[in-house]
C-alpha positions in Angstrom: -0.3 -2.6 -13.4 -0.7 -1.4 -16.8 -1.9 -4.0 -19.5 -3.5 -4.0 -22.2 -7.0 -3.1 -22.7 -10.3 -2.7 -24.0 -12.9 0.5 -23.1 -16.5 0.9 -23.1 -17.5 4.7 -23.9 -20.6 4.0 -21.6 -20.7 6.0 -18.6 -19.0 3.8 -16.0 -21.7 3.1 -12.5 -21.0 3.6 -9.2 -21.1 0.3 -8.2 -19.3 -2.9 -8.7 -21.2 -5.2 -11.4 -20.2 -8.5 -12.9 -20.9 -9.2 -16.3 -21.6 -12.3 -18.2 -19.8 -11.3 -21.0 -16.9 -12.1 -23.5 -14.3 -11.2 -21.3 -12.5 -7.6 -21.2 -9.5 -6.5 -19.9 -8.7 -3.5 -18.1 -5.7 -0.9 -18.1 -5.9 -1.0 -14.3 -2.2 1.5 -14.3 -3.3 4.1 -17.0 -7.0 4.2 -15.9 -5.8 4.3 -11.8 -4.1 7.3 -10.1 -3.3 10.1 -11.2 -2.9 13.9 -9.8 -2.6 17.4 -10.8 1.2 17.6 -10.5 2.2 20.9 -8.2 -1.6 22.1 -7.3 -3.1 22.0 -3.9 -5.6 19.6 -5.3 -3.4 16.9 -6.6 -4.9 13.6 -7.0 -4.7 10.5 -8.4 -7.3 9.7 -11.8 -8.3 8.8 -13.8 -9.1 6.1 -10.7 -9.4 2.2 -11.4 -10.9 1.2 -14.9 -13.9 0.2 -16.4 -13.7 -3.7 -17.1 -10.9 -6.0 -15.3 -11.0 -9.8 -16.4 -9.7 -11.9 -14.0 -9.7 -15.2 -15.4 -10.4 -15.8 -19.1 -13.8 -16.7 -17.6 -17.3 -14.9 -17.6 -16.8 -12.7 -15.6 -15.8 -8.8 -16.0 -15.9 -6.2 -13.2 -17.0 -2.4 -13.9 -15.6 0.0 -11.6 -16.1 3.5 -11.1 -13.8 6.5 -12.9 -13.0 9.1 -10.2 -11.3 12.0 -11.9 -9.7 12.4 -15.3 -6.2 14.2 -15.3 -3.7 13.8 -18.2 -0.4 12.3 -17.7 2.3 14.6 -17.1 6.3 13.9 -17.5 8.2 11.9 -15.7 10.0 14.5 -14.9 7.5 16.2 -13.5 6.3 13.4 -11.9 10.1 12.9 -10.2 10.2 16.6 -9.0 6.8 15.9 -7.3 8.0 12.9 -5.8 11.7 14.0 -4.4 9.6 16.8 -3.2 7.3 14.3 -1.2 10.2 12.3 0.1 11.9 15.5 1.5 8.8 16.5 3.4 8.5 13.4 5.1 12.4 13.0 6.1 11.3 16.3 7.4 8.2 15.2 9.8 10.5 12.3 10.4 12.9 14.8 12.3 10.2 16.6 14.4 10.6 16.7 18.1 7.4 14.6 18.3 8.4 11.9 16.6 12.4 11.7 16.5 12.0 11.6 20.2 9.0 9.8 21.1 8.7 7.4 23.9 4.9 6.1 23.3 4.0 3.6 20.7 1.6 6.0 18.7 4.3 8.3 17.7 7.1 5.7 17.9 5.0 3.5 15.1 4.3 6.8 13.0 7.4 8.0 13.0 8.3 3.8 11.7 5.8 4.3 8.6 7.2 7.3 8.1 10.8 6.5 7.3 9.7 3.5 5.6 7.9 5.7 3.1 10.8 7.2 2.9 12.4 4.6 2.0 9.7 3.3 -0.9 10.0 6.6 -2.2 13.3 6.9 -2.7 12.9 2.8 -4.3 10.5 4.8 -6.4 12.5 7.4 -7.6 15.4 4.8 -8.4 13.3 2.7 -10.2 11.4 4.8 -12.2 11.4 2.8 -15.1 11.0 -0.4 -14.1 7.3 -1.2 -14.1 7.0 -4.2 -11.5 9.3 -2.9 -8.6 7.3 0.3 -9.3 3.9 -2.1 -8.9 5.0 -3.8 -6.0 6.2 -0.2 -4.1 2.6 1.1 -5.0 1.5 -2.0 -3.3 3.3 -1.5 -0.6 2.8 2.1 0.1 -0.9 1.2 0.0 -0.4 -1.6 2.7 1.4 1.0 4.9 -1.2 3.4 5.0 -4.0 1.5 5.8 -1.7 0.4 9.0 -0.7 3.4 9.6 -4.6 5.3 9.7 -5.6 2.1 11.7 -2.8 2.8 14.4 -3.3 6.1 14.5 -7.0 6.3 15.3 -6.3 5.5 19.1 -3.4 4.7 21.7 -5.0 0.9 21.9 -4.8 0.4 18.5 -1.0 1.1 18.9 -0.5 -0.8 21.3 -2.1 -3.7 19.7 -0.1 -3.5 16.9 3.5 -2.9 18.3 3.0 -6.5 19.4 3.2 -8.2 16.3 6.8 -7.9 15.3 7.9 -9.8 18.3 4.6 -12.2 17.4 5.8 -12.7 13.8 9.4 -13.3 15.1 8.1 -15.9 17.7 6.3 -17.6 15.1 9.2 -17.5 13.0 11.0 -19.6 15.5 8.6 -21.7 16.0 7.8 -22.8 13.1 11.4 -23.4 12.3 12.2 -25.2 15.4 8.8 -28.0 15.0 9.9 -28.5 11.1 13.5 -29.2 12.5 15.5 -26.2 10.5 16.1 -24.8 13.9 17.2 -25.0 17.7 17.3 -23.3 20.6 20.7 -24.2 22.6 21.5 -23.9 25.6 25.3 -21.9 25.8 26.7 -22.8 29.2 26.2 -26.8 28.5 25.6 -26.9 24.5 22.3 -28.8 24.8 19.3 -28.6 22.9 16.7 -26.8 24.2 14.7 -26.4 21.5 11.3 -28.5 23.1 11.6 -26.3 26.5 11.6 -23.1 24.7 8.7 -23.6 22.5 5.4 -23.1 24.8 7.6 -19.7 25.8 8.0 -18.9 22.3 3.9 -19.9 21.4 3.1 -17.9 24.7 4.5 -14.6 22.9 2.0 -15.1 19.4 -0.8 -12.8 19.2 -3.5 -12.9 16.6 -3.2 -9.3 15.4 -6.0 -7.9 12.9 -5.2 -8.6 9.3 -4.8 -5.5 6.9 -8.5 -6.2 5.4 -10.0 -5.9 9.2 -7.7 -2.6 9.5 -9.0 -1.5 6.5 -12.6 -2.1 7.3 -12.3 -0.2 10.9 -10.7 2.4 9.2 -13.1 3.4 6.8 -10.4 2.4 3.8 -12.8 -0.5 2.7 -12.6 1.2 -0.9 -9.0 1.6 -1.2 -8.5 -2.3 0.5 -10.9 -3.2 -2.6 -10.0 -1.4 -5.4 -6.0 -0.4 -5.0 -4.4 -2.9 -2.7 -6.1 -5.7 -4.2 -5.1 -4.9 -8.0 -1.6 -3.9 -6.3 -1.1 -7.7 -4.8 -1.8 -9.1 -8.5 2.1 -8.0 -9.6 3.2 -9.0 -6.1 2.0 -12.3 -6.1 3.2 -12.4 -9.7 -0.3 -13.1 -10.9 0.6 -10.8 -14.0 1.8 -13.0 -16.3 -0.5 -12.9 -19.4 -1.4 -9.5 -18.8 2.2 -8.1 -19.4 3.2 -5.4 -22.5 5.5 -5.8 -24.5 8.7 -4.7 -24.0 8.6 -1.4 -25.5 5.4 -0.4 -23.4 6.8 -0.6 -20.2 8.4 2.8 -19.5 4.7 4.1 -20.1 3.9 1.5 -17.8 6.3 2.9 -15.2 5.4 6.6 -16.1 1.7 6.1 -14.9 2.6 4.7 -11.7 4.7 7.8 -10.4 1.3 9.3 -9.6 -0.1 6.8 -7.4 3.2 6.4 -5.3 3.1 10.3 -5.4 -0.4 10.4 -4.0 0.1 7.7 -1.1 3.1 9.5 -0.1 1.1 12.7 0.5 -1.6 10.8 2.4 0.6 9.5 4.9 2.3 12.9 5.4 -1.5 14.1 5.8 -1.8 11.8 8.8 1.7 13.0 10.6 0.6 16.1 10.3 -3.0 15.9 12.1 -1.3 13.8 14.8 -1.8 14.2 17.9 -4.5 17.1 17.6 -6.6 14.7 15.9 -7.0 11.1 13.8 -7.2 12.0 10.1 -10.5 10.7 9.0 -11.0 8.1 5.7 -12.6 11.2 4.3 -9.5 13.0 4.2 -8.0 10.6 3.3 -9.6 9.5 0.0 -10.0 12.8 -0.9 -6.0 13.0 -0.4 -5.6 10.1 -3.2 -8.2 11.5 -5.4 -10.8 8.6 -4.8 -13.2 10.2 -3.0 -15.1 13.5 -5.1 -15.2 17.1 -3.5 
């Protein structure tokens, strides 16, 4: 989400402070994630921003500046990134996960072709700020599931539950506001009300993504990344946008990010099963954590 912006030249802290002051906003897409295009130590920086107002209240938040890397082309940006999406069609294929059986590998094998997937949105979007935004977002989401899953077998079994939870409570919900029905084929009756304590029976409370996060270690990225992320997806942006001639640089600064979860969730297909990747490794993957 880049909008525009006003910078201190004061060294940023380490912590979170709020201000009481006029209020400042950030450029929370330039100042975010970005990475040494083609180097072993690629990374997203510079991280987050210094001052991010978010109401046109009192209060400003200061957050810390990772790394400082200069943007590169798109193009080199889109090399990078076809290059990520190949790799992981490639762990994709692997014998491990193409033909596994257990939920662990079924469900990273699952994050792994839907990063596929949001890369290749990426890459086909590459100018359009918000989808780009809202794939960032999305990407970030994924990977905090998808280190929270792989950390144990239990964890992967908890959470190949939920689609048939969310389904269930799909139904349900549907059938009790009346948009809905269960009927019954052989005699055509409704049997919606018999269904329901069936369908309730199949809910499970799962863990939501900031409880994931937390277990995980990925408190920081929850904090910093996916909650800027869910201002465009919630369409919260709407006096923060440029004008229309800044948004291809807009776009531009994104590629890095998307670049940089990509090769995170690789990171974690590629430690599995001889070991969980840690939140250490993983930070350091997107550039948020120093060397």
């Amino acid at each position: 989400m880049h909008r525009r912006a006003s910078f201190s030249s004061s060294p940023v802290p380490t912590e979170i402070q709020t201000w009481l002051a006029s209020a400042e906003s950030i450029n929370p897409k330039r100042d975010r994630l970005t990475e040494s295009h083609l180097s072993k130590n690629e990374r997203w920086a510079p991280a987050l921003a210094h001052y991010f107002a978010l109401t046109c209240a009192l209060a400003v938040l200061t957050i810390e500046i990772m790394k400082s890397v200069t943007l590169l082309s798109e193009e080199q940006y889109l090399l990078t990134m076809r290059e990520r999406i190949d790799q992981l069609k490639a762990r994709a294929d692997l014998p491990r996960y193409k033909y596994a059986t257990d939920d662990q590998p079924k469900l990273i094998a699952y994050f792994l072709k839907r990063a596929v997937q949001f890369g290749e949105a990426a890459f086909r979007t590459r100018d359009l700020a918000d989808p780009l935004d809202v794939s960032m977002r999305v990407l970030c989401d994924d990977l905090i599931r998808l280190s929270w899953l792989a950390q144990s077998e239990s964890s992967a079994a908890e959470y190949a539950k939920l689609p048939i939870s969310a389904l269930c409570k799909l139904a349900r919900i549907n059938i009790e506001k009346g948009h809905a029905r269960i009927v019954h084929s052989p005699t055509g009756k409704d049997a919606s009300v018999e269904f329901l304590p069936k369908l309730s029976s199949l809910e499970v409370k799962g863990k939501t993504i900031e409880e994931m996060a937390n277990e995980s270690g990925l408190e920081k990225l929850y904090n910093i990344i996916f909650r800027i992320g869910s201002l465009p997806v919630h369409a919260n942006t709407y006096f923060l946008n440029d004008p229309e001639g800044e948004l291809a640089k807009d776009a531009l600064s994104t590629l890095p990010a998307i670049n940089a979860f990509l090769r995170a969730i690789a990171l974690i297909a590629d430690n599995f099963p001889n070991r969980a990747t840690t939140p250490e490794e993983i930070m350091r993957a997107l550039g948020m954590l120093r060397h």
